[in-house]
VEXGUTI-827814 format. One line per field, with one value per atom (N, C-alpha, C, O, CB): atom name; x, y, z. Coordinates in Angstrom, 2 decimals. Glycine has a CB too. Layout:
BEGIN
atom <- c(CA; ...)
u <- c(X; ...)
v <- c(Y; ...)
w <- c(Z; ...)
END
This chain:
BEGIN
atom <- c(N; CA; C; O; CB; N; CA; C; O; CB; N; CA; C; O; CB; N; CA; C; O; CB; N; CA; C; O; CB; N; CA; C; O; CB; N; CA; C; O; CB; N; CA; C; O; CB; N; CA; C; O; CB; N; CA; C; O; CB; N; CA; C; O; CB; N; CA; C; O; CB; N; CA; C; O; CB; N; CA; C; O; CB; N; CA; C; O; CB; N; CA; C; O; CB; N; CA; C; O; CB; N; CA; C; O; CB; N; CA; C; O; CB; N; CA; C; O; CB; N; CA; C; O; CB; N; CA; C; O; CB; N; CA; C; O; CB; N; CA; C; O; CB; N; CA; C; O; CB; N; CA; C; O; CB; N; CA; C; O; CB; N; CA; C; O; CB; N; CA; C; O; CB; N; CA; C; O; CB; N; CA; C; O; CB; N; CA; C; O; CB; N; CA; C; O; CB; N; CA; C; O; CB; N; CA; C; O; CB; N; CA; C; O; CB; N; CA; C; O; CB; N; CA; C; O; CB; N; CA; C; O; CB; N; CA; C; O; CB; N; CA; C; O; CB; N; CA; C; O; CB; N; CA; C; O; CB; N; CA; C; O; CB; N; CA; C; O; CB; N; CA; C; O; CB; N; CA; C; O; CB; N; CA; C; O; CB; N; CA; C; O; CB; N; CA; C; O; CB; N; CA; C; O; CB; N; CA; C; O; CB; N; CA; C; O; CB; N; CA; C; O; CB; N; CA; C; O; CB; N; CA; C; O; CB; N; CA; C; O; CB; N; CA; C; O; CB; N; CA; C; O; CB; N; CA; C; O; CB; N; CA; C; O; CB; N; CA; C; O; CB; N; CA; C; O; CB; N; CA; C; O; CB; N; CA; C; O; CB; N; CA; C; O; CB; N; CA; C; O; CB; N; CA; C; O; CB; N; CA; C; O; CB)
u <- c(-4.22; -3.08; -2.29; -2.81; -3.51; -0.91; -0.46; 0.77; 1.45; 0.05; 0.67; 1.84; 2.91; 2.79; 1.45; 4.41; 5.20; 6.00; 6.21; 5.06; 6.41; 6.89; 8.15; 9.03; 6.74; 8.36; 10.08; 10.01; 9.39; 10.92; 11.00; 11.72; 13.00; 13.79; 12.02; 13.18; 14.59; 14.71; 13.71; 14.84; 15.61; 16.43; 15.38; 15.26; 19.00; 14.82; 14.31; 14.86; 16.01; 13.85; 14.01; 14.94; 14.30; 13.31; 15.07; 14.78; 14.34; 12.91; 12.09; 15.43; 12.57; 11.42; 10.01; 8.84; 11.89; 10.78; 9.73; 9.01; 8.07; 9.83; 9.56; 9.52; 8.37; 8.01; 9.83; 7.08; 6.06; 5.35; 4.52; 5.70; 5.54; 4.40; 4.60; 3.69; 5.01; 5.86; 6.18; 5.66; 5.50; 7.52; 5.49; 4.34; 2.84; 2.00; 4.65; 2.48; 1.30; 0.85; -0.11; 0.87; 1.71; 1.51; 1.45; 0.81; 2.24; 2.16; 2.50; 1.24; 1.19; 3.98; 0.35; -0.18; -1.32; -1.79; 0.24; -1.71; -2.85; -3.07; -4.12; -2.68; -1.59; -1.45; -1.81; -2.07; -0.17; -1.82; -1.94; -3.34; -3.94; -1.24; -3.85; -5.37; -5.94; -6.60; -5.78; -5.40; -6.00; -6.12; -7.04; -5.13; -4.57; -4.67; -5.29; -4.97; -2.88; -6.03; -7.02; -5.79; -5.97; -9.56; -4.65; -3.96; -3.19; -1.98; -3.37; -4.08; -3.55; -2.98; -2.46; -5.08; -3.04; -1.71; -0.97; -0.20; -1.42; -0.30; 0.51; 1.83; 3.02; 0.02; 1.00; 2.56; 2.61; 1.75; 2.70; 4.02; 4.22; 5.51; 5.80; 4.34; 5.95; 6.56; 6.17; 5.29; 7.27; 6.81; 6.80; 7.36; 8.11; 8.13; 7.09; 7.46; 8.64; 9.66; 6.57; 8.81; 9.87; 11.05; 11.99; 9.56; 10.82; 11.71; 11.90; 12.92; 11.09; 10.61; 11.30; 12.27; 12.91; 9.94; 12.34; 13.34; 14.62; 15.62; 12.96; 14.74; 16.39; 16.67; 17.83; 16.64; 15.85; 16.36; 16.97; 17.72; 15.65; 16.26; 16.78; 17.37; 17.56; 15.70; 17.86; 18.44; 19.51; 20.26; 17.20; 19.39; 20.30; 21.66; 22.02; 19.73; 22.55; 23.87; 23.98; 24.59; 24.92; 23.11; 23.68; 22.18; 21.34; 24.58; 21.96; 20.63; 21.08; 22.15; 20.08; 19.58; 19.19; 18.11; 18.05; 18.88; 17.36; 16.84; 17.34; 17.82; 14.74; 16.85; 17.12; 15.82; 15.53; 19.47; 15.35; 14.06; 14.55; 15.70; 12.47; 13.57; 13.12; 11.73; 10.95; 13.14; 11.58; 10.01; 9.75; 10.67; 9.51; 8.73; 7.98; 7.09; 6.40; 7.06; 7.40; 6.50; 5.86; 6.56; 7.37; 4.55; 3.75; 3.47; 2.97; 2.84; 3.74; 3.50; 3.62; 2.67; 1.95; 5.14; 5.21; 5.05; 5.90; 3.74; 3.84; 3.53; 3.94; 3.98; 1.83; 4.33; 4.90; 3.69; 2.83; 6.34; 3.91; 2.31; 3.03; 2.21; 1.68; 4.69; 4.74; 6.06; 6.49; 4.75; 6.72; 8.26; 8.28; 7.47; 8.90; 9.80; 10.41; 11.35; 12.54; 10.91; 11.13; 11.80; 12.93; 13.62; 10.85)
v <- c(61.79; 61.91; 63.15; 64.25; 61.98; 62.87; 63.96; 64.53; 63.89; 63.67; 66.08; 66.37; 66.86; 67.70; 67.47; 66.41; 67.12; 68.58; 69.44; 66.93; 68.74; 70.46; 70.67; 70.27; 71.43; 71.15; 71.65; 72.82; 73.60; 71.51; 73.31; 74.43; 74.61; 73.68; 74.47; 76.00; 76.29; 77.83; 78.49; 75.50; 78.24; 79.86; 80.58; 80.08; 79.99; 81.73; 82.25; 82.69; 82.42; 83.16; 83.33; 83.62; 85.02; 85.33; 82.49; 85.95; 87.19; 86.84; 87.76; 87.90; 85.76; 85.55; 85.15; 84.89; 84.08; 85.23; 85.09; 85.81; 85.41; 84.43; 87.38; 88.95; 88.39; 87.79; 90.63; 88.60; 88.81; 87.85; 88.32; 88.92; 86.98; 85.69; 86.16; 86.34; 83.63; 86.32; 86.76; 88.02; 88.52; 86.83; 88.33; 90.12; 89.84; 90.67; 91.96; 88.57; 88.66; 87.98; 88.36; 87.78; 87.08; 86.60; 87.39; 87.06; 85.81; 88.55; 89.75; 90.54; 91.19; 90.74; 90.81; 91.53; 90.43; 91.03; 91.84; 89.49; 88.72; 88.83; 89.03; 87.34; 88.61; 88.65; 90.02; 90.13; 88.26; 91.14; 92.37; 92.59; 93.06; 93.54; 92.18; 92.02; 91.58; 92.21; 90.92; 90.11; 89.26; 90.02; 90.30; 88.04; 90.33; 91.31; 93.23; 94.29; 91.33; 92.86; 94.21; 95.78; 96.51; 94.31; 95.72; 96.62; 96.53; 96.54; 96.82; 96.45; 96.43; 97.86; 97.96; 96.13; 98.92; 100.47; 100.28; 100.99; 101.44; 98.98; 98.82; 97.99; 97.77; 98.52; 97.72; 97.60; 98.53; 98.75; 96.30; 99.40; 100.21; 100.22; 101.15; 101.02; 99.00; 98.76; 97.95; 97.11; 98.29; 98.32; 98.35; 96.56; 96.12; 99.85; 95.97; 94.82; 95.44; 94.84; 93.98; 96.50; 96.64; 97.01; 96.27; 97.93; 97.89; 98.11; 97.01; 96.88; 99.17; 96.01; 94.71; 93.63; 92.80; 93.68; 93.66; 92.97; 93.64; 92.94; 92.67; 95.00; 95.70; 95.47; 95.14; 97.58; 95.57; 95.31; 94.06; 93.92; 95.68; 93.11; 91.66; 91.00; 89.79; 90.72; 91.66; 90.89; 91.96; 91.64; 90.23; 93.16; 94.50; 94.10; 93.03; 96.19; 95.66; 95.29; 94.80; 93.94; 96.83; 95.82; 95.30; 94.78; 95.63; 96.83; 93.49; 93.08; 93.69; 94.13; 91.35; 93.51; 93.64; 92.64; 92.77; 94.84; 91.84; 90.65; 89.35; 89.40; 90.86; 88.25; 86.95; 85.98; 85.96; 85.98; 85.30; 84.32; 82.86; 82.56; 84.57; 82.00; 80.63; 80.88; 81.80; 79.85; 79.48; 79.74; 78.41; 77.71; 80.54; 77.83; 76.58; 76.74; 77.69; 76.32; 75.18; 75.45; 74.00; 73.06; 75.86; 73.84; 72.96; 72.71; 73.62; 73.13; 71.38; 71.00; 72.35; 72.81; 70.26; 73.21; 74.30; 75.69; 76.42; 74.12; 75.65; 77.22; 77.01; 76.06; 77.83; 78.76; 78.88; 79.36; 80.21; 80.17; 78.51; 78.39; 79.22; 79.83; 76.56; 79.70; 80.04; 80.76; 80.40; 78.70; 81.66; 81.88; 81.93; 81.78; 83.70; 82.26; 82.59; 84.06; 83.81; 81.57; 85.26; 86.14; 86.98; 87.93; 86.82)
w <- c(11.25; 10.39; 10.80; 10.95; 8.91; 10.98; 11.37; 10.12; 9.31; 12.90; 10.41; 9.07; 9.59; 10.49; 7.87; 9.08; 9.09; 9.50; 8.64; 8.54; 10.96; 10.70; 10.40; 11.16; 11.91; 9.57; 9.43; 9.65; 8.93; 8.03; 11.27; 11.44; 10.58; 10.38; 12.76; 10.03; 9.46; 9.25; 8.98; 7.99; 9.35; 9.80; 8.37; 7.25; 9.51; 8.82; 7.53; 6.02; 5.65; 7.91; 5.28; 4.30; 3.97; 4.64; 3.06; 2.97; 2.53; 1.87; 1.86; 1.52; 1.39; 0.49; 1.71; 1.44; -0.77; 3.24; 3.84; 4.58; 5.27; 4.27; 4.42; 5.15; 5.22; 6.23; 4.47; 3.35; 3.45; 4.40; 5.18; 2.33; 4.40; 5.30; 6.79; 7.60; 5.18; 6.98; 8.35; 8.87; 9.98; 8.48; 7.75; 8.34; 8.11; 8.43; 7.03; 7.51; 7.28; 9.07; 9.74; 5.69; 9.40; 10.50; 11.62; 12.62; 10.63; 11.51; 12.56; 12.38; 13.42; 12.23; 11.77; 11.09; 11.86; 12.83; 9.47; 11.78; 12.48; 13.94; 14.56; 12.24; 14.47; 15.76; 16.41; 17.61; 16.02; 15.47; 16.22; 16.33; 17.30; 15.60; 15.14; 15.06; 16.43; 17.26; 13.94; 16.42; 17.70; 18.90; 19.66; 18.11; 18.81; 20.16; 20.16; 20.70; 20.70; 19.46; 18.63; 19.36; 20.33; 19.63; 18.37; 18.13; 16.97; 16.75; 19.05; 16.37; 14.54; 14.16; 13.05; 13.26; 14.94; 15.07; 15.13; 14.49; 15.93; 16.05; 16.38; 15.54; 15.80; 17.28; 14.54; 13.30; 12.47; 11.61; 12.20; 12.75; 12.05; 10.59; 9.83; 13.05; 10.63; 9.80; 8.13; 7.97; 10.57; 7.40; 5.83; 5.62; 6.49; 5.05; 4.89; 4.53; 4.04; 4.37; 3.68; 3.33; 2.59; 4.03; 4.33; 1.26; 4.52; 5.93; 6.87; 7.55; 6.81; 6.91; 7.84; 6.98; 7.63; 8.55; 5.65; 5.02; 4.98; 4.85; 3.78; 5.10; 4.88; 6.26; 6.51; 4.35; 7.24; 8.33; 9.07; 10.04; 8.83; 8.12; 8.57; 7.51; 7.70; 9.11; 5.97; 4.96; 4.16; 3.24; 3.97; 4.71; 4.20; 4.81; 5.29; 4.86; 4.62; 4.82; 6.78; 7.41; 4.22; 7.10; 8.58; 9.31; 9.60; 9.65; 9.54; 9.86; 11.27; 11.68; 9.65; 11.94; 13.04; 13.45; 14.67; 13.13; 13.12; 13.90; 12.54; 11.41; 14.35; 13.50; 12.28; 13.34; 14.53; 12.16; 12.15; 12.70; 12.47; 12.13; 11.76; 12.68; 12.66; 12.07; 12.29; 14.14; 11.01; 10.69; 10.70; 10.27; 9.25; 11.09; 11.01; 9.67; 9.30; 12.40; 8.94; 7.70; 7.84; 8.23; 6.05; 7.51; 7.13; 5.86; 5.18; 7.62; 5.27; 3.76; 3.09; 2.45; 3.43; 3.25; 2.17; 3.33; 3.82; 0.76; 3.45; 4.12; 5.46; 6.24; 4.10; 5.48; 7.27; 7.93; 7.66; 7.70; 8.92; 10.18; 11.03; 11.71; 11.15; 11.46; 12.93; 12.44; 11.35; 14.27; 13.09; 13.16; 15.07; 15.99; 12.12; 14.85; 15.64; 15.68; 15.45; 15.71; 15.89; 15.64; 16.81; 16.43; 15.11)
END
């Protein structure tokens, strides 16, 4: 059985998932030092007055499995 992916442009409500995912990956690559940013600072930065990155997120039945940043 296969499920559904819907890609679509992120939103501010998805900083957190998107750091939780960033936050795994650094693990994996056993440099979890290596995020030094605030959920609260990666959302002004990408939903404040002047962004500086914008994503894609893949979501499965609801939850995001993947972005694109």
């Amino acid at each position: 059985m296969s499920s559904i992916i819907n890609i679509r442009r992120d939103a501010a409500a998805d900083c957190s998932r998107i750091m939780e995912l960033v936050q795994e990956l650094a693990i994996y690559e056993r440099a979890p030092q290596e995020v030094t940013v605030s959920v609260e600072h990666f959302m002004e930065s990408g939903f404040g007055p002047k962004p500086v990155w914008w994503a894609f997120v893949a979501e499965e039945e609801g939850m995001i499995k993947g972005f694109a940043l």
